[in-house]
C-alpha positions as CSV (number, residue, x, y, z in Angstrom):
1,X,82.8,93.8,192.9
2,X,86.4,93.2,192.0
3,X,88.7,90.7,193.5
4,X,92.4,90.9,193.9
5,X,94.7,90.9,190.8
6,X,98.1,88.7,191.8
7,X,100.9,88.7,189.1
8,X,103.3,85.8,189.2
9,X,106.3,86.4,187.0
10,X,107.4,82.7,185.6
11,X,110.4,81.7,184.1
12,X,112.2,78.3,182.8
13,X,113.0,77.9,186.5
14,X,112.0,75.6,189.1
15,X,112.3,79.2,191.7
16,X,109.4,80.4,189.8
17,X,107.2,77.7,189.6
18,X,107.8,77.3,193.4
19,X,106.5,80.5,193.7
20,X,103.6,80.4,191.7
21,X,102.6,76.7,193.9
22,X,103.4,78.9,197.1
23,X,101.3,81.8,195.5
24,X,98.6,79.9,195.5
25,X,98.6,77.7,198.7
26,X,99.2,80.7,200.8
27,X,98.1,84.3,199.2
28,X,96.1,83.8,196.3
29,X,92.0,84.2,197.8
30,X,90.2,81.2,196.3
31,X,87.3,83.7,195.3
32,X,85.5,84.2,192.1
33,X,86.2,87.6,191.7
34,X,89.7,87.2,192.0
35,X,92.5,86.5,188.9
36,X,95.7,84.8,188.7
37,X,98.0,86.7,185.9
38,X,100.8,84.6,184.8
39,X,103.8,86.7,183.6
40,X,106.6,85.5,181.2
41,X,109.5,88.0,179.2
42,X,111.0,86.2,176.2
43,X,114.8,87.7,175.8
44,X,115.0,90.5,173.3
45,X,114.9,89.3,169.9
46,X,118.1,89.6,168.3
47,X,119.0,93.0,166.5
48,X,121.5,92.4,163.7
49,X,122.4,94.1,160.8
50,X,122.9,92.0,157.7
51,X,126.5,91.0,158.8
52,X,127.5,89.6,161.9
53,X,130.8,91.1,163.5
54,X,132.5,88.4,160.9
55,X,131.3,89.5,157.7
56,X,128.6,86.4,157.5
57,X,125.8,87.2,156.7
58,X,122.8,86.6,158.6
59,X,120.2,84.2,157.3
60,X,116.1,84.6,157.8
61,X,115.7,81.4,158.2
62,X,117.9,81.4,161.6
63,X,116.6,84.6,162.9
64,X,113.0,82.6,162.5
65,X,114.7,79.3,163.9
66,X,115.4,81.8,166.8
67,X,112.3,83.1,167.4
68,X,110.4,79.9,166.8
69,X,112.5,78.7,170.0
70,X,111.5,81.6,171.7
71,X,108.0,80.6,171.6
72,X,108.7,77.0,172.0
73,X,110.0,78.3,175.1
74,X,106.8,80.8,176.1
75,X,104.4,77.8,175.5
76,X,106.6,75.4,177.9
77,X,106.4,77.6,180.5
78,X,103.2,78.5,180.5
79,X,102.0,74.6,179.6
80,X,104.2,74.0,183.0
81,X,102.4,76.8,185.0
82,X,99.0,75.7,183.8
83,X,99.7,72.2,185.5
84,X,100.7,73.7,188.6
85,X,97.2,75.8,188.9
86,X,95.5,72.9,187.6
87,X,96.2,71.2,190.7
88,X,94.4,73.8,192.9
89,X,91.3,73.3,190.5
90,X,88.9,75.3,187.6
91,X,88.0,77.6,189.3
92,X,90.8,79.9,189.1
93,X,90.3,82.9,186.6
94,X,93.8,83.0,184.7
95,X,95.5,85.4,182.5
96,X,98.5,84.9,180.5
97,X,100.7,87.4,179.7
98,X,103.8,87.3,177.4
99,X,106.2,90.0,176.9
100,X,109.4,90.8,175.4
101,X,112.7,92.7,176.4
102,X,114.8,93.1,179.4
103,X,112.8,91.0,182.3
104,X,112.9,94.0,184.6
105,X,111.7,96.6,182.8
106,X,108.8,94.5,181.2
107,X,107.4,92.9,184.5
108,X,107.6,96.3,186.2
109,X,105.7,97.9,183.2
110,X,103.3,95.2,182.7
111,X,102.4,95.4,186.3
112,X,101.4,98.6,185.9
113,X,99.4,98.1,183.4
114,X,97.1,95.5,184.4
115,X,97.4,97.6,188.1
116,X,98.0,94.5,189.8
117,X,97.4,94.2,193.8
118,X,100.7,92.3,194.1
119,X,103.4,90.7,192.4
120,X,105.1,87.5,193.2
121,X,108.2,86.7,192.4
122,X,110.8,83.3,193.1
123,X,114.3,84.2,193.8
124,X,117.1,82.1,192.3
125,X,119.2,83.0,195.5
126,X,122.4,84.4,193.8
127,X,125.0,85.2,196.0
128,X,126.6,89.1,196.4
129,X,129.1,88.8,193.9
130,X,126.8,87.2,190.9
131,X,123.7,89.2,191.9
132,X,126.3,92.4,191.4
133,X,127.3,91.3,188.0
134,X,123.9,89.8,186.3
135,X,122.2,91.9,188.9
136,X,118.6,90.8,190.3
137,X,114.9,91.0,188.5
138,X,113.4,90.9,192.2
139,X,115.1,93.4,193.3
140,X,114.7,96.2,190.7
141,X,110.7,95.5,190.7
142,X,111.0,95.4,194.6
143,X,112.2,98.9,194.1
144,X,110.3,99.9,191.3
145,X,106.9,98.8,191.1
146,X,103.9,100.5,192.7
147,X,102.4,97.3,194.1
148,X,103.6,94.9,197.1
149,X,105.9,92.6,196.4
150,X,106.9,88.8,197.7
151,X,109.7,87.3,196.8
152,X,109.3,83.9,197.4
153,X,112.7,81.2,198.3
154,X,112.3,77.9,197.8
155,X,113.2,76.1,201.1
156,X,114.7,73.3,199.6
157,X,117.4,75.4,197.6
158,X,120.5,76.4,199.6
């Protein structure tokens, strides 16, 4: 028998683990069968040529400075959503999952993938005119993925 597969996509920000806490308080099903897959997309590493658009060139050692951040960054987040499923005990059956690229196209892909049941995402509640020009992760998996989707707001966020 298989259980439900719920993707939370986490980030560095307090919106996302607000929705992984709502997540599971009010959809994830306490059941063994059932997993929790934690979702985080590190930025695109950074694609340079041996020059930078000055003439300097480029060292290795801050290219690996950058991506040693990077997963600095991937354990914090995770080590942050870890605590917060802690809290709703061991029994949960957890996955982590860490990709890299644009967020949008690598959460809708990854969903896919590990055919999840539904994905849950926080919103960071831009406005019109910000969500036109950095435009929304939600809302291009809201459109694109296969599986439902819940966007979750944290109440105490204006």
């Amino acid at each position: 028998m298989e259980g439900a597969k719920i993707v939370v996509a986490v980030d560095e920000s307090e919106e996302s683990m607000y929705a992984l806490s709502w997540c599971l308080t009010n959809l994830f099903p306490h059941d063994k069968h059932s997993a929790l897959v934690l979702l985080y997309v590190k930025p695109p590493p950074p694609v340079y040529s041996s020059f930078d658009a000055a003439g300097y060139v480029f060292s290795s050692d801050a290219l690996a400075a950058l991506e040693k951040y990077g997963s600095e960054l991937a354990n914090s987040v995770m080590g942050r959503a870890e605590a917060i499923y802690r809290e709703f005990g061991n029994n949960i059956k957890v996955e982590k999952v860490i990709g890299s690229g644009d967020a949008k196209d690598v959460i809708c892909c990854a969903v896919e993938k590990i055919k999840a049941d539904t994905l849950v995402m926080g919103s960071h509640g831009y406005g019109f005119f910000k969500r036109a020009i950095l435009g929304s992760v939600s809302d291009h998996c809201a459109k694109n993925v296969k599986c439902p989707v819940v966007i979750v707001k944290n109440p105490k966020k204006k």
